[in-house]
C-alpha positions as CSV (number, residue, x, y, z in Angstrom):
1,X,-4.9,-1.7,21.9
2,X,-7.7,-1.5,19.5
3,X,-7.2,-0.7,15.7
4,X,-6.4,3.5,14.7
5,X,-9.6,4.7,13.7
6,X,-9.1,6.6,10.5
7,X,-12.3,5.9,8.2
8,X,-12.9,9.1,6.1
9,X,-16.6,8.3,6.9
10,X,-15.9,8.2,10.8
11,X,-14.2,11.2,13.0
12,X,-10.7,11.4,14.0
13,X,-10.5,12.5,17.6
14,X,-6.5,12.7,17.2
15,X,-6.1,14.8,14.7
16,X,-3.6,12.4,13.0
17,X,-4.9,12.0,9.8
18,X,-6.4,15.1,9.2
19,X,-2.7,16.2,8.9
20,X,-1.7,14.1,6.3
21,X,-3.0,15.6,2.9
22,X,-3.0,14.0,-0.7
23,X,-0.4,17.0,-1.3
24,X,2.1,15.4,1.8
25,X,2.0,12.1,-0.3
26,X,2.7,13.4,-4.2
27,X,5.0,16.3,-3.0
28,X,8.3,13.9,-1.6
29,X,9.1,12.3,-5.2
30,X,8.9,15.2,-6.7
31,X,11.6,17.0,-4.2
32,X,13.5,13.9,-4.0
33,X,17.0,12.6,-5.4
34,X,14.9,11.5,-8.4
35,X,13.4,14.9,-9.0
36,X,15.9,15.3,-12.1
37,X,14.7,12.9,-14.0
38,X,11.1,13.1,-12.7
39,X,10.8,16.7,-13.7
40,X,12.3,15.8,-17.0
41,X,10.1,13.2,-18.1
42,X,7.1,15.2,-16.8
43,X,7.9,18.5,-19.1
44,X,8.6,16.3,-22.1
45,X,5.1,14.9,-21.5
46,X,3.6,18.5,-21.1
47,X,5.2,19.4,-24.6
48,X,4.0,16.4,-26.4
49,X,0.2,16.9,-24.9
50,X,0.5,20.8,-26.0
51,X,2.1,19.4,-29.7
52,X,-1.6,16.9,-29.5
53,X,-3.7,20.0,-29.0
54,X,-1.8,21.9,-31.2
55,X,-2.8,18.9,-34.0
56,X,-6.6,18.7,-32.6
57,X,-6.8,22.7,-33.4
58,X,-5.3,22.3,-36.7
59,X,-7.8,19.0,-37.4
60,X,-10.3,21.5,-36.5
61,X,-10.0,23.8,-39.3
62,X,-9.5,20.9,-41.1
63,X,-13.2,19.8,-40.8
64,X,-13.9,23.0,-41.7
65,X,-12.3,23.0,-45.2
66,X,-13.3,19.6,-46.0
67,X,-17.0,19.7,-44.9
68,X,-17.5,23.1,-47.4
69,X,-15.2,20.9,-50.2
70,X,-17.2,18.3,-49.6
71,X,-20.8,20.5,-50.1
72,X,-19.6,22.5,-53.3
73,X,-18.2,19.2,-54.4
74,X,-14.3,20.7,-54.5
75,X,-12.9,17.5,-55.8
76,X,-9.8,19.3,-57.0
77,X,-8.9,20.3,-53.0
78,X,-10.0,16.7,-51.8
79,X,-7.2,15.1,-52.5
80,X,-4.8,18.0,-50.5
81,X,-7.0,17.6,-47.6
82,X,-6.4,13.9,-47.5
83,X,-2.5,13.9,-48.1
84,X,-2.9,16.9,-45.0
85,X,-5.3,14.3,-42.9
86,X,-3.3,12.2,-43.2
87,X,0.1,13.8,-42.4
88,X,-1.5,15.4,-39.1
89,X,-2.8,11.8,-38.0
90,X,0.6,9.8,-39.0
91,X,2.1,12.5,-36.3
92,X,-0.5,12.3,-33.7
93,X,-0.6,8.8,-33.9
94,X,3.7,9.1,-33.2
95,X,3.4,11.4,-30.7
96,X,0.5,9.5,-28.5
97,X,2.3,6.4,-28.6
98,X,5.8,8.1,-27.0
99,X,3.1,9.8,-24.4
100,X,1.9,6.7,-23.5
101,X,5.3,4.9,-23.0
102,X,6.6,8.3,-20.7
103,X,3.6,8.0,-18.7
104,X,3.9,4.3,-17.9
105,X,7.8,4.7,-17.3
106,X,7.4,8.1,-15.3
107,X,4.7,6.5,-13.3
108,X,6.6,3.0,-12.4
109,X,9.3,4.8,-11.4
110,X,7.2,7.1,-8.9
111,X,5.7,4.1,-7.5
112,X,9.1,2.0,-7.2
113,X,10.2,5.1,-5.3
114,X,7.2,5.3,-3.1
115,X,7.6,1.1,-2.6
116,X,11.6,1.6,-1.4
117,X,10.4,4.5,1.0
118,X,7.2,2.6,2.5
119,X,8.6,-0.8,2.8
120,X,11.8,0.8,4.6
121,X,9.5,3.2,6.7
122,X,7.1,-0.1,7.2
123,X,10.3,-2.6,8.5
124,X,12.7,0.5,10.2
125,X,12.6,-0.1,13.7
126,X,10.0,-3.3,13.6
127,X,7.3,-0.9,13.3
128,X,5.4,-3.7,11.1
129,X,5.5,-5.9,14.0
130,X,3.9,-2.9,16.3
131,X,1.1,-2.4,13.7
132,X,0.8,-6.2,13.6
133,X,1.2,-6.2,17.8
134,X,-1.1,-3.3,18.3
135,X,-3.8,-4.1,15.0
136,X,-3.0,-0.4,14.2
137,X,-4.5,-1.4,10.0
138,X,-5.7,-3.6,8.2
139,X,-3.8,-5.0,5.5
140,X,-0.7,-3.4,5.5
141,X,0.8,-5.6,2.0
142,X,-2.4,-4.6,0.1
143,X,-1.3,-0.4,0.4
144,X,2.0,-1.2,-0.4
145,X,1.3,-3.6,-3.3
146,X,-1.8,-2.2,-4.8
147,X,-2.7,0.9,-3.4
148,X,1.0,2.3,-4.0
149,X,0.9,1.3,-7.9
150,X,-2.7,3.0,-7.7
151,X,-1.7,6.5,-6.2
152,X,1.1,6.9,-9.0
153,X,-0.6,6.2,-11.7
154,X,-4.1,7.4,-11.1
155,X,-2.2,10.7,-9.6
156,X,0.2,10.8,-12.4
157,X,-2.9,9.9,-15.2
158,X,-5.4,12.8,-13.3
159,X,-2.7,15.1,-13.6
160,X,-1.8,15.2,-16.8
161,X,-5.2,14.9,-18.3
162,X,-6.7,17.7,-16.2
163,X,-3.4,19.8,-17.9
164,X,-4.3,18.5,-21.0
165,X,-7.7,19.3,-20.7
166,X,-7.1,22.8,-20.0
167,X,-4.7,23.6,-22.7
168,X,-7.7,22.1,-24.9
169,X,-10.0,23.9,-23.4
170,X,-8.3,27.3,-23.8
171,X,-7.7,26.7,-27.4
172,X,-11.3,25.2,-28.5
173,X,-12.7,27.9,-26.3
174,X,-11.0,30.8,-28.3
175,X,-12.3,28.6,-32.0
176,X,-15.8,28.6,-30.5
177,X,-16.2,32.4,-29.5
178,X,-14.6,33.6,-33.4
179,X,-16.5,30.8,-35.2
180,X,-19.5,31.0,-33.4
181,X,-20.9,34.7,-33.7
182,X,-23.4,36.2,-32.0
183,X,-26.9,35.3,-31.3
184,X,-29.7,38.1,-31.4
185,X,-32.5,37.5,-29.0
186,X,-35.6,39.7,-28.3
187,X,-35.7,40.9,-23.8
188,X,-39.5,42.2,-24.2
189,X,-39.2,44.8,-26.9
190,X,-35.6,44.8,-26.6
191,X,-33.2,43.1,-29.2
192,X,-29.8,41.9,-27.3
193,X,-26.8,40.2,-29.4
194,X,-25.0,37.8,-27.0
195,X,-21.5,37.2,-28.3
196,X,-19.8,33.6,-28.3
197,X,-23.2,32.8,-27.4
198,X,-22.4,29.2,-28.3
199,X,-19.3,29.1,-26.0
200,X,-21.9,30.3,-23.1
201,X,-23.9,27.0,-23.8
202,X,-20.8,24.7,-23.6
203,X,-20.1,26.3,-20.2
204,X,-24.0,26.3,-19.4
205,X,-24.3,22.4,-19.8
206,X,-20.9,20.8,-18.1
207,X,-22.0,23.2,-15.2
208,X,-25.2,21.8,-14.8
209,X,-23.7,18.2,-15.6
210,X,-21.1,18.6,-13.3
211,X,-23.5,19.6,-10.2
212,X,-25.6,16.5,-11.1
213,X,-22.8,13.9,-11.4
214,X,-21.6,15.1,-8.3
215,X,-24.7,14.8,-6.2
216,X,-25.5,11.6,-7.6
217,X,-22.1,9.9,-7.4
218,X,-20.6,11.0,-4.1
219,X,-21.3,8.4,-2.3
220,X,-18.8,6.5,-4.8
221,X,-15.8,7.8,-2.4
222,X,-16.7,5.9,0.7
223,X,-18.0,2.6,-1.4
224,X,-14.8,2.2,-3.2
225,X,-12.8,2.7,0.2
226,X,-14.7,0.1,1.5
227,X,-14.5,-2.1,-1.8
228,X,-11.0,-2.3,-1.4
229,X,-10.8,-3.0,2.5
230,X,-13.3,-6.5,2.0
231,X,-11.1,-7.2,-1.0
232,X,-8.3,-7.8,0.6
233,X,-9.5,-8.7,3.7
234,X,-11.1,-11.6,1.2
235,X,-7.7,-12.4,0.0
236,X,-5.6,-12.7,3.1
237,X,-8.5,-15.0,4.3
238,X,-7.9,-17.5,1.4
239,X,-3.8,-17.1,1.8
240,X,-4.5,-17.9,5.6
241,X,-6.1,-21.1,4.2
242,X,-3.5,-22.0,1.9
243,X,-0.6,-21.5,4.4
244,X,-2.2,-23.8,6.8
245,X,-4.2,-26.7,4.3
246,X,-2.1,-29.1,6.3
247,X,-3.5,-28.3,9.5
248,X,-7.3,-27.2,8.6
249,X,-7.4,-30.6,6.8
250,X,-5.9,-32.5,9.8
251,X,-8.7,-30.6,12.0
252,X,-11.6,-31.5,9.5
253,X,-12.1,-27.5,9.4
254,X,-13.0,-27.5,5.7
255,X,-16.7,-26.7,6.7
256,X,-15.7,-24.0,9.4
257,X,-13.3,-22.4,6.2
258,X,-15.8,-22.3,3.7
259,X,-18.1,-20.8,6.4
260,X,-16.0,-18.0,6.9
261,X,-14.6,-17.7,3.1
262,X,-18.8,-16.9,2.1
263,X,-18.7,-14.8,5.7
264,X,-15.9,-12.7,3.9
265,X,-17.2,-12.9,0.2
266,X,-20.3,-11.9,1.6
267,X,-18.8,-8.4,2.9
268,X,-17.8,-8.1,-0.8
269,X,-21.6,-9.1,-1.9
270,X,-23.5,-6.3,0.1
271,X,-20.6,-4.1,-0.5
272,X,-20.9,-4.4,-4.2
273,X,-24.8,-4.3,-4.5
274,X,-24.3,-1.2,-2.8
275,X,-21.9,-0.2,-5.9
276,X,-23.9,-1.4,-8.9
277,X,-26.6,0.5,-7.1
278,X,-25.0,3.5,-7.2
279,X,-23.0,3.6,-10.3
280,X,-26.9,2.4,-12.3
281,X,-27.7,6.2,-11.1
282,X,-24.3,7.5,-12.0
283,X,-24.2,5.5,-15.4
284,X,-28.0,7.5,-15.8
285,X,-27.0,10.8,-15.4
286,X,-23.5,10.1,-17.8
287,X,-24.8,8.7,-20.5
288,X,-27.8,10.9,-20.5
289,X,-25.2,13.7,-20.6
290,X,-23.4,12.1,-23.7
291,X,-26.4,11.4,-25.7
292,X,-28.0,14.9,-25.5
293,X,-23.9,16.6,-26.4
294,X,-24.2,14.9,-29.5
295,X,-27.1,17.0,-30.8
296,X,-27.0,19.5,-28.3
297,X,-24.7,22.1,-30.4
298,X,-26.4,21.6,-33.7
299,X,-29.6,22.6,-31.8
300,X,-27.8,26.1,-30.7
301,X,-26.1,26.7,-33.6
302,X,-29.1,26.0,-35.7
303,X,-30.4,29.0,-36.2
304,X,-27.5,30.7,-37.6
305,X,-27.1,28.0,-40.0
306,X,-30.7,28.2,-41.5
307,X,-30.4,31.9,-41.6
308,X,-27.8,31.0,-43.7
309,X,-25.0,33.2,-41.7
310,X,-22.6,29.5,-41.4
311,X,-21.6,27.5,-44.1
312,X,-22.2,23.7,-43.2
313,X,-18.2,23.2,-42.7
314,X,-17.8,26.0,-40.1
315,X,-21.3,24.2,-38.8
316,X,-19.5,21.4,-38.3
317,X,-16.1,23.7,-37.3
318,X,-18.3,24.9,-34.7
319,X,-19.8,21.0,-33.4
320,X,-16.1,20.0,-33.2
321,X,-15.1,22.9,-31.4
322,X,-17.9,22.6,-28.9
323,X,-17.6,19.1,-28.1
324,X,-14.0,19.6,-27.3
325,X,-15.0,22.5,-24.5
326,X,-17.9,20.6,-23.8
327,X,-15.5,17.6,-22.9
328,X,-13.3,19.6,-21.3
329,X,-15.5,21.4,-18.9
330,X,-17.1,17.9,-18.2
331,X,-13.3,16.3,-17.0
332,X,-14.9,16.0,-14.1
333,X,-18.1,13.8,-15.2
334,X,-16.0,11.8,-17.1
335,X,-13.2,10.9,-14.5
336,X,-16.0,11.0,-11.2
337,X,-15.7,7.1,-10.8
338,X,-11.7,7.3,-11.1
339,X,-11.6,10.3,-9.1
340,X,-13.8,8.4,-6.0
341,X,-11.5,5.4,-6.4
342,X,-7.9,7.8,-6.4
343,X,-9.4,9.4,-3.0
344,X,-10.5,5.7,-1.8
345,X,-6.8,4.7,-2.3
346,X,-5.4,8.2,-0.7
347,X,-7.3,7.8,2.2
348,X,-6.0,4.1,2.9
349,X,-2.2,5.4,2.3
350,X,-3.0,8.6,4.7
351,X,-4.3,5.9,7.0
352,X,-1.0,3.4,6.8
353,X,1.3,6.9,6.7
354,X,-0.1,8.2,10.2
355,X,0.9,4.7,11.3
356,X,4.0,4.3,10.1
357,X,5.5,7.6,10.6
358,X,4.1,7.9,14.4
359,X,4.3,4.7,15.5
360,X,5.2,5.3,19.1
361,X,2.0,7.3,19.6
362,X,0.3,4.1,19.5
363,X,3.1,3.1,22.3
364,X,2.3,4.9,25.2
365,X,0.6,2.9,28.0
366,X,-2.8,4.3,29.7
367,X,-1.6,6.7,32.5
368,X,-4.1,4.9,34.8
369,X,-1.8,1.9,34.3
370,X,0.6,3.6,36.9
371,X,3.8,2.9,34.6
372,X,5.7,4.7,32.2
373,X,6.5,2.4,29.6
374,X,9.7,0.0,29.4
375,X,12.7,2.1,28.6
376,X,15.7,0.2,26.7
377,X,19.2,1.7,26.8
378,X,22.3,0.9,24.9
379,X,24.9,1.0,27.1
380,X,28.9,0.9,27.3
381,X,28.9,-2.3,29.4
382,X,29.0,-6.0,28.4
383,X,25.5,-7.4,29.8
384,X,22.2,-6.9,29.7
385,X,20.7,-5.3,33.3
386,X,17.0,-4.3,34.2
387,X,16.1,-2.1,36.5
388,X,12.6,-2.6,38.1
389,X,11.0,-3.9,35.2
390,X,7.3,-4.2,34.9
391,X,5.1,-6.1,32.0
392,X,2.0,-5.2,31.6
393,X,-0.9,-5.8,28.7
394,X,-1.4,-3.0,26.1
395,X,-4.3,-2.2,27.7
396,X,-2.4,-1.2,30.8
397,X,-3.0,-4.2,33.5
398,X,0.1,-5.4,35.1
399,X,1.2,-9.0,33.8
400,X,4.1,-9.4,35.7
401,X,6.9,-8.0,37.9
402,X,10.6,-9.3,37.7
403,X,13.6,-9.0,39.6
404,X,16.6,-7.4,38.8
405,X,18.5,-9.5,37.0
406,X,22.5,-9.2,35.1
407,X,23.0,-11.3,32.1
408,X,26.4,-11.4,31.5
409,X,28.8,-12.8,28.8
410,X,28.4,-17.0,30.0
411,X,26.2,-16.6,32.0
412,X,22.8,-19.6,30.9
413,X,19.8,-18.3,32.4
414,X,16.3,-20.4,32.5
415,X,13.2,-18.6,32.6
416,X,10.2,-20.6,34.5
417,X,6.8,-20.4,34.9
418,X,3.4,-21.1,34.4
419,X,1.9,-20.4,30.8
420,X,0.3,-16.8,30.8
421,X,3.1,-15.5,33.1
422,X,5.1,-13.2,30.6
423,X,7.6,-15.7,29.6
424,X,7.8,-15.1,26.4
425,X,6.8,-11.7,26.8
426,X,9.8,-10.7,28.7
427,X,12.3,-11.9,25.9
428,X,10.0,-9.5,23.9
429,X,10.6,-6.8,26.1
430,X,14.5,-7.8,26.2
431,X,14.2,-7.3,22.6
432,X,12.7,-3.5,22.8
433,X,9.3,-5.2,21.0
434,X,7.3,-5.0,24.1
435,X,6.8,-1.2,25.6
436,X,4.1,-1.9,27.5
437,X,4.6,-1.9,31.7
438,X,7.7,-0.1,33.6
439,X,11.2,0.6,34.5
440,X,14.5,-0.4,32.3
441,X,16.6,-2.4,30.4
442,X,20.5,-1.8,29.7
443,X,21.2,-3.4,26.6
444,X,25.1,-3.9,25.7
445,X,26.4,-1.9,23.1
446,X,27.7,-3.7,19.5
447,X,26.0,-7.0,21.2
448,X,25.2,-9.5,18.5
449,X,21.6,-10.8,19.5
450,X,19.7,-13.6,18.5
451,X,16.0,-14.5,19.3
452,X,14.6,-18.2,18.9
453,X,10.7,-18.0,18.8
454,X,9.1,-21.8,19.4
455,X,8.7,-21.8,15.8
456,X,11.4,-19.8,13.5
457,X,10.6,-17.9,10.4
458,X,12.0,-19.7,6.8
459,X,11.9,-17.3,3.9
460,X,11.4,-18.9,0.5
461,X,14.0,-19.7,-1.4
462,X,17.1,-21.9,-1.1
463,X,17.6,-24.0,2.0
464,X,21.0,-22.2,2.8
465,X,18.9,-18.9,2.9
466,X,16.8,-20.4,5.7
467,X,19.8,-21.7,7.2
468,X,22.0,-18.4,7.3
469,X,18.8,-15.7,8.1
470,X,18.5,-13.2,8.7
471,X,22.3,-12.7,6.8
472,X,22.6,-13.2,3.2
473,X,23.6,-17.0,1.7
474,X,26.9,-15.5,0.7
475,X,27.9,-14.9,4.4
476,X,28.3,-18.6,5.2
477,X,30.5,-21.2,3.2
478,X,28.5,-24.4,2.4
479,X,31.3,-26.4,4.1
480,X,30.3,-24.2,7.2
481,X,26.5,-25.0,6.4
482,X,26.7,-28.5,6.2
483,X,28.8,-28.6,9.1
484,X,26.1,-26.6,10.9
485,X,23.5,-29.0,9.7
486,X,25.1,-32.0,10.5
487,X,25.9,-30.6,14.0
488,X,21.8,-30.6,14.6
489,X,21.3,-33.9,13.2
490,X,20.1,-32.4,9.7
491,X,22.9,-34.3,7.5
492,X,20.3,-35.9,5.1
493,X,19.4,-32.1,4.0
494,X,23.6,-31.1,4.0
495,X,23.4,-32.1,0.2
496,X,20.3,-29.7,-0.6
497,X,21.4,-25.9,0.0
498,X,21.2,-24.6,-3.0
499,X,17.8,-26.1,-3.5
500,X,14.8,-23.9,-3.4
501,X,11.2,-24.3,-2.4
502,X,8.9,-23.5,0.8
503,X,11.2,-25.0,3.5
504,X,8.6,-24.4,6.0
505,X,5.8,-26.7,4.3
506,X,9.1,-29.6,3.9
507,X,10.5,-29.4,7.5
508,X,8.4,-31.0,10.4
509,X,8.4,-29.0,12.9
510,X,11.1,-30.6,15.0
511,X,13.5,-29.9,11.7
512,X,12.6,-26.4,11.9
513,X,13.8,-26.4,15.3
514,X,17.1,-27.9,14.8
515,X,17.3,-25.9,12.1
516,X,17.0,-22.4,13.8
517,X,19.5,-23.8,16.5
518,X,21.9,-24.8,13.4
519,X,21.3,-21.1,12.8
520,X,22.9,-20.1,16.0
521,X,26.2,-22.5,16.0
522,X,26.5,-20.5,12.2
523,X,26.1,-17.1,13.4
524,X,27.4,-17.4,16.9
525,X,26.3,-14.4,18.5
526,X,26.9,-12.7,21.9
527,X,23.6,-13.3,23.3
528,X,20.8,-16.1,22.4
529,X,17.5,-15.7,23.5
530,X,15.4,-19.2,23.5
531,X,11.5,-19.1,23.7
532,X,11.0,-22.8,23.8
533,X,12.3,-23.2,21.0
534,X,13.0,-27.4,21.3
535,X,9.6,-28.1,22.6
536,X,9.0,-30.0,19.4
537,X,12.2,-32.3,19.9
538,X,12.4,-35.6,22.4
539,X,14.6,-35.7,24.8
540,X,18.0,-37.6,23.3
541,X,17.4,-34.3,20.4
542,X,17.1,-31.5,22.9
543,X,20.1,-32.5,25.4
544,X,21.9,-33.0,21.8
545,X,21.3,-29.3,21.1
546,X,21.9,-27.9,23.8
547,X,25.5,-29.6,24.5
548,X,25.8,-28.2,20.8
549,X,25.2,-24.4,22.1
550,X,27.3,-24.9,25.7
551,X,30.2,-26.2,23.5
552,X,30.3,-23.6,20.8
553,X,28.6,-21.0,22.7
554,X,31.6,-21.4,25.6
555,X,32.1,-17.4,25.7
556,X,28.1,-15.9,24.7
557,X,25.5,-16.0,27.2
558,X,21.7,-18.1,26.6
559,X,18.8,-17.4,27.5
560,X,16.2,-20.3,27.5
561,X,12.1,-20.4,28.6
562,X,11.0,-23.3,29.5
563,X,8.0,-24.8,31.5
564,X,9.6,-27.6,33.3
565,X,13.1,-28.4,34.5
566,X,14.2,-31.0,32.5
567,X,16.7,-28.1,30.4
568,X,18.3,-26.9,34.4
569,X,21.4,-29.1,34.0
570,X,22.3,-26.5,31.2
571,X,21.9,-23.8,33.0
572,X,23.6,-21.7,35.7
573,X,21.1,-19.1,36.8
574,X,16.9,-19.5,36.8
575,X,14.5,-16.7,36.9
576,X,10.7,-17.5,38.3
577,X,8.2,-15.6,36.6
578,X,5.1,-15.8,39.3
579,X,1.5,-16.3,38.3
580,X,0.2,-14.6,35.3
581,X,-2.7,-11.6,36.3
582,X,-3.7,-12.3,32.7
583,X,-3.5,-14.7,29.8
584,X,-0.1,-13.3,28.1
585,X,-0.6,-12.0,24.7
586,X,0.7,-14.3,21.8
C-alpha cells in the first residue's frame, strides 16, 4: 500500500485531512484532566502581559515628561524622573522574567501531555507497526520528538503575543488619537481636519506592509514543510548507518553510503537554496519596513511640531506611541517566517493524526481482491482455529491459501515451505498484524502469546531487561535469569544482568537467539510462535533448545517455521504452505 498522501501542496482525495484542523489539535489539552492547571497558568500569564502594557503606557508619558525636562533644561524634575525610570523598569524587568519561566513551564507541560497521548495513540493496538507495514508517513519519531515540542511552544508563544499585542495595541492606539490632534488639509478649496490623523497612518502602513509580506513570503509555508521532511529523512539515513557500521563495513558499502548520505544532503541543498531564496525577498521587504518606521512618524507628525502646536516631549510621546501601534498592527510581518514554520509543523501533526487515529482505513483490502480482510476473534475456547483463511499482499493478490487447522494446548506444529510462501506471514496474521486476504481466526481468550521473529528485538539497557522483555526486570528474580541463561547455553553472560549497554551490538547473532528462547523458558507462555528463530544456531545448539522448550513447555503449544525438516522430530503436527504467487513481504 503506497504512502497516505497528505501534502498541503497536493490534494486530498479522502477527505481525511481536511478534517483535522489546527483547532482539533490545541483544543484536547486545554479540555483535558490538566485543564486546571493549564487554565491557571495561562490567566496568570494574561495578567502579567496586561501589568507589562500597563508599565509600557506609563513609560510612555514618561518620555513625555522627560523629553520637555530635558528641552527647558528642568534639572530640578530630572532626578524624579529617574528614581520613577527606574522603579517602572526594576518591575518590568521582575515581571518579564516570571513571564518567561510560566511560558516555558506551561508550554513543557502541554507538550509532555501531547507526547503521553501520541506515543500511546502511536503504540495502542500496534498501529506503529501498520504505519511502518503499510509506509502510511514518513518519520513518525521526528513529529513526536520535534514537531510535538514545536506545536506547544510556537502555539503557546503565537498565542500569547498576538494577546499581547492587542492589549498594546488598544492602549497605544487610544495615546495616539488624544496626543496626536488633527491634521488640517486643503480637498480643492475645501479645508478638512482629519482627527487622530496620525493613528490613520500607523494603520495605513502595517496594512500595506502586511499585504506585501504576505505576497512575498507565502511560499515560506510549503518550503519549511518540506525543510523539515529532508531533515529528518537526512537523519534517519545516518542512524540507519550507525546501527549497521558492522555490516556496511563488512560489505565494503562505505562508497555506496556516502553516495546516498550526499543523495539525501542534497534534498536538503536544493531545498534550502530554495529558502535563502526566498527569505533574501522576505528579509527585503522586512527590513525595508523597519528602516522607513523609524522616521516614518516624525515625517507625519512634523508639521504639527514646526507649527509649533507639540512640544518636542509629546513629539516624541507621539513616536513612542506610534511605533508601538505600528508594531502591533505589523504582528504579522514580524512573526511571517514563524507563522510559515508553526503551519509547516501543523500540517505534519494533521498528517501523523489522520494516521493514527484511523488506522484501519488504511486496512481494508481492494474489493477487486475478492476477500474481505482476515478477521481475528477472541474466543471462550482453549486453541487457536481458522476458518478458511486466505493471505494475500496489501495490494490485494492472493499469497496463499491454508487449511483449517486447531492449535491446541501441546500440540507442536511445523510450518513448511518454500521462501515467499507466507510463512512468516501467517504467524503475522496469527498475531492480528496481517489483515490483508480472507476468512478467520479464533484466538483463545486470556492466552499468554509469544512471538519469536528470526532476529528478536533487545532494548537498551541492562541485560536482564533484554532477557525479561517485553515485562519489566523486576518480574524475574536473577536466580530465575541466570537459570534461564544457563539453560540456553548463555552461563558466561549469567554474571552480567545488571550490566547495561547495546546488547544487540555485543551478542552474535546466535546469542541473540538463545537469548530470545531463554526468554520463553522465563515467561512460559501458553502459545509460542517460532519464525526461524534458530537458523543462526548449529545443529548440537538448536536440538539443545528445543529439548529445552518440549521439557518446560510440557503443557503450552509451539509453533515453529522452518524450511527443512531437520526440527520434525519435535514436532507432532506439520502444515505445507504451497508455492508462493508472490515474493512474501518482509
Amino acid at each position: 500500500m503506497g504512502k497516505l498522501v497528505t501534502d498541503p501542496s497536493s490534494g486530498d482525495p479522502s477527505g481525511q485531512f481536511a478534517r483535522v484542523s489546527a483547532w482539533s489539535l490545541i483544543r484536547p489539552y486545554w479540555v483535558s484532566e490538566q485543564r486546571k492547571f493549564a487554565w491557571g497558568l495561562l490567566i496568570a500569564i494574561i495578567a502579567m502581559d496586561l501589568l507589562l502594557v500597563g508599565i509600557d503606557a506609563r513609560l510612555n508619558t514618561w518620555y513625555r515628561d522627560f523629553y520637555d525636562a530635558l528641552e527647558s533644561r528642568n534639572v530640578h524634575e530630572f532626578p524624579l524622573l529617574m528614581l520613577t525610570f527606574a522603579g517602572l523598569a526594576f518591575v518590568s524587568i521582575a515581571i518579564s522574567v516570571y513571564n518567561r519561566y510560566l511560558r516555558q513551564m506551561l508550554g513543557f507541560r502541554w507538550r509532555q501531555w501531547l507526547t503521553t497521548r501520541y506515543l500511546q495513540e502511536w503504540l495502542n493496538d500496534s498501529t506503529f507497526y501498520r504505519i511502518e507495514r503499510d509506509r502510511l508517513v514518513e518519520n513518525p519519531d521526528q513529529r513526536l520528538a520535534v514537531d510535538l515540542d514545536m506545536f506547544a511552544t510556537s502555539t503557546l508563544s503565537l498565542t500569547l503575543d498576538l494577546l499581547s499585542t492587542a492589549e498594546t495595541l488598544v492602549w497605544f492606539s487610544i495615546v495616539l488619537w488624544s496626543t496626536g490632534g488633527a491634521l488640517a488639509v486643503m480637498l480643492g478649496t475645501t479645508p478638512v481636519e482629519i482627527h487622530g490623523y496620525m493613528l490613520w497612518a500607523a494603520i495605513a502602513y502595517a496594512i500595506i506592509g502586511s499585504l506585501v509580506t504576505n505576497k512575498v513570503g507565502r511560499p515560506l509555508v510549503s518550503i519549511n514543510y518540506q525543510l523539515q521532511r529532508v531533515e529528518a529523512d537526512f537523519r534517519f539515513g545516518l542512524i540507519r548507518l550507525r546501527e549497521n557500521a558492522e555490516q556496511i563495513a563488512l560489505y565494503g558499502g562505505i562508497q555506496t553510503e556516502r553516495s546516498n548520505a550526499e543523495d539525501l544532503f542534497g534534498r536538503i541543498r536544493e531545498n534550502w537554496g530554495r529558502l535563502m531564496r526566498y527569505t533574501k525577498h522576505y528579509s527585503f521587504v522586512v527590513n525595508f519596513y523597519g528602516q522607513i518606521a523609524d522616521i516614518f512618524p516624525i515625517f507625519v507628525a512634523s508639521p504639527r511640531y514646526f507649527a509649533g502646536a507639540l512640544s518636542f516631549g509629546t513629539l516624541m510621546q507621539i513616536v513612542d506611541a506610534f511605533g508601538s501601534v505600528s508594531e502591533s498592527l505589523s504582528w504579522f510581518i514580524n512573526n511571517y517566517d514563524t507563522l510559515a514554520e508553526w503551519r509547516a509543523t501543523v500540517n505534519r501533526l494533521r498528517e501523523f493524526e489522520c494516521v493514527v487515529r484511523q488506522p484501519h482505513l488504511e486496512e481494508s483490502v481492494p474489493p477487486a481482491a475478492g476477500h474481505g480482510g482476515i478477521k481475528r476473534h477472541r474466543v471462550g475456547k482453549d486453541r487457536f482455529l481458522t476458518d478458511k483463511l486466505v493471505l494475500a499482499l496489501p495490494n490485494g493478490k492472493t499469497l496463499a491459501s491454508v487449511r483449517d487447522i486447531a492449535i491446541e494446548p501441546g500440540s507442536r506444529w511445523l510450518v513448511r515451505g518454500p521462501s515467499g510462501s507466507g510463512k512468516s506471514t501467517l504467524l503475522r496474521a496469527l498475531a492480528g498484524l496481517w489483515p490483508f486476504g480472507g476468512g478467520s481466526i479464533e484466538v483463545p481468550v486470556g492466552a499468554r502469546m509469544m512471538f519469536v521473529p528470526q532476529q528478536s528485538y533487545l532494548p537498551a539497557g541492562t541485560l536482564k531487561a533484554s532477557l525479561t522483555y517485553p515485562a519489566s526486570s523486576e518480574t524475574f528474580s536473577d536466580e530465575d535469569c541466570r537459570e534461564a541463561l544457563c539453560e540456553c547455553r548463555l552461563e558466561n553472560y549469567a554474571d552480567r544482568l545488571q550490566q547495561s549497554d547495546h546488547w544487540w551490538r555485543i551478542l552474535s547473532p546466535g546469542e541473540q537467539q538463545r537469548l530470545a528462547i531463554a526468554r520463553v523458558l522465563l515467561h512460559k507462555p501458553d502459545y509460542v510462535f517460532l519464525d526461524e528463530a534458530t537458523s543462526a544456531l548449529d545443529t548440537d545448539d538448536e536440538t539443545h533448545l528445543y529439548q529445552r522448550l518440549t521439557e518446560r513447555l510440557e503443557a503450552g503449544a509451539f509453533v515453529s517455521v522452518a524450511h527443512d525438516d531437520s526440527l520434525a522430530r519435535f514436532h507432532n503436527e506439520t502444515l505445507d504452505i504451497g508455492q508462493p504467487h508472490n515474493r512474501e513481504i518482509s
